[in-house]
N, C-alpha and C positions, 0 to 999 in steps of 0.2 A: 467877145473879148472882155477884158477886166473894165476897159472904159468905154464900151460901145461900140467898138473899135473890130470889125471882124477879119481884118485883112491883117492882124497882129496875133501871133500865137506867145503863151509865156511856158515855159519849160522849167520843172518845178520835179525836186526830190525829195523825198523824205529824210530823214538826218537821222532824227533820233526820235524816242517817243517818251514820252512822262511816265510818271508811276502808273501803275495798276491800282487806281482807286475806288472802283466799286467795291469792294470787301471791305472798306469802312465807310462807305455812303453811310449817310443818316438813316435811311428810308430800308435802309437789310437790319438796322438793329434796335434795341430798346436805346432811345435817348430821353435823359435826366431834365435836359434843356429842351423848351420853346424856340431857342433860334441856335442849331448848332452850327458849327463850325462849315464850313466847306472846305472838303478832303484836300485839294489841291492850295487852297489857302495852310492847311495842315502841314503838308510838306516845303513850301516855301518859308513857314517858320523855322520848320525845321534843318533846312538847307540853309537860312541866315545865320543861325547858331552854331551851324559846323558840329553836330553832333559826329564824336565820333566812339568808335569802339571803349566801354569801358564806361560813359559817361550815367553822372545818377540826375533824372530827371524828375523834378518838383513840380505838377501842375496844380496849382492852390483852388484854380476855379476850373477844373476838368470837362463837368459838362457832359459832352457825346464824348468825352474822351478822344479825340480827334489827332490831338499833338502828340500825346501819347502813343498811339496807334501806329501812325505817320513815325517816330522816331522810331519804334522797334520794327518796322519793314525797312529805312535804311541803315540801321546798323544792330540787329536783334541780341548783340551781348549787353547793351546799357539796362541800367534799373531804371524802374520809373514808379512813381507813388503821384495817384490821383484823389484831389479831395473835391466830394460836392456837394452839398445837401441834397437829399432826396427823401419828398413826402412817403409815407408809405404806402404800399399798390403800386407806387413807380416801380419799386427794385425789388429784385427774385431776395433775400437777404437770407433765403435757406440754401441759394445756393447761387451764392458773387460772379464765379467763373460762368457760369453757364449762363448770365444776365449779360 
């Protein structure tokens, strides 16, 4: 049982489940940043902010690009412009999309 307890069963459903965040794990892409973001911190920004259809999004310090990412999987019509320094050898800069 939950507290040691074997003579007590708990009975327990699933409800709902969170996003699908393995396709913006850190660890599947080229990230800019030493400490990126965590996907699931991603989306709870994003969910505080009530993004919704339409919206234009400013990440000044992008990073792994993480809030960005996180906003266009819950509502994929907004804009978004990410800015971040990056040394070079970090970024593909022949070709941005594919990086």
């Amino acid at each position: 049982g939950l507290l040691g307890r074997h003579d007590k069963k708990v009975l327990a459903r699933l409800v709902t489940r969170g996003a699908e965040t393995s396709g913006i794990a850190p660890n599947t892409r080229i990230c800019v940043t030493n400490t990126p973001l965590c996907p699931l911190a991603a989306f709870t920004m994003c969910n505080v902010a009530r993004i919704k259809p339409g919206h234009r999004i400013l990440d000044p310090f992008a990073g792994s690009c993480a809030i960005l990412m996180a906003a266009s999987m819950i509502e994929p019509p907004i804009q978004s412009v990410g800015v971040e320094i990056a040394l070079d050898g970090q970024v593909n800069r022949n070709d941005i999309v594919l990086d």
